[in-house]
C-alpha positions in Angstrom: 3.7 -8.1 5.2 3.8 -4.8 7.0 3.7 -2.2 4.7 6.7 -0.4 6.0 8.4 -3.8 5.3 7.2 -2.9 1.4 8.5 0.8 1.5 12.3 0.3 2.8 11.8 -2.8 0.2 11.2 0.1 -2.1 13.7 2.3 -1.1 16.4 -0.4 -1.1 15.0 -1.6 -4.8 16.1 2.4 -6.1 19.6 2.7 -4.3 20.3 -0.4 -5.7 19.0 1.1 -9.2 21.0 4.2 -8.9 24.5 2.2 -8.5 23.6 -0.1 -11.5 25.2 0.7 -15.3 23.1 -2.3 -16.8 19.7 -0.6 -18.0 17.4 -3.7 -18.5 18.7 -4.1 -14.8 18.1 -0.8 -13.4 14.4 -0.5 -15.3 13.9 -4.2 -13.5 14.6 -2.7 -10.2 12.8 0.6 -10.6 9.7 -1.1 -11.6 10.4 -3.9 -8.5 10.1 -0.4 -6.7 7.0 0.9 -7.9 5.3 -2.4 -7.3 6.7 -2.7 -3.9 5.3 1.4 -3.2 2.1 0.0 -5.3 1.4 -2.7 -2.1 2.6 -0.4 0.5 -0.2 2.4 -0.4 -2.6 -0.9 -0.9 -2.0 -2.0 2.6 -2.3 1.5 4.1 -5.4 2.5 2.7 -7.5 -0.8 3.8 -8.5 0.3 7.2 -9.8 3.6 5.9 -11.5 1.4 3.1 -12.9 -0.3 5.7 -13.8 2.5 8.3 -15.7 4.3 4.9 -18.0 0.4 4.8 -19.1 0.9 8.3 -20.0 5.0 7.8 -21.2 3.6 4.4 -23.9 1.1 6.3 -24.6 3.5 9.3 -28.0 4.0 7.5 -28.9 0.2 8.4 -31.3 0.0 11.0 -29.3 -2.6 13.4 -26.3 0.0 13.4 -29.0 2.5 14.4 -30.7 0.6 17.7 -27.1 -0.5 18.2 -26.2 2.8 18.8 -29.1 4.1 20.7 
């Protein structure tokens, strides 16, 4: 899943929240929310995880007389 799919998730999780009376429901949703914003910032932050690894191994002689 995209992680804009997870964020309107999200953001539909806590309108929903906000119209509820129920507050076992409401606490359900809010925490559906967080989890959903939890995956969203997951997802977003593997290609930098990913683009650190490579500057990580730079130092590794193959990426070295690659380069040159």
């Amino acid at each position: 899943m995209k992680s804009s799919f997870k964020q309107e998730q999200a953001k539909l999780c806590r309108r929903l929240a906000i119209s509820l009376t129920d507050q076992v429901e409401k606490s359900r949703l809010l925490r559906l929310a967080e989890k959903y914003e939890a995956k969203a910032d997951a997802d977003d932050k593997k290609p930098i995880s990913r683009l650190k690894a490579l500057c990580k191994n730079w130092n590794d002689t193959t990426l070295r007389r690659f380069w040159r």
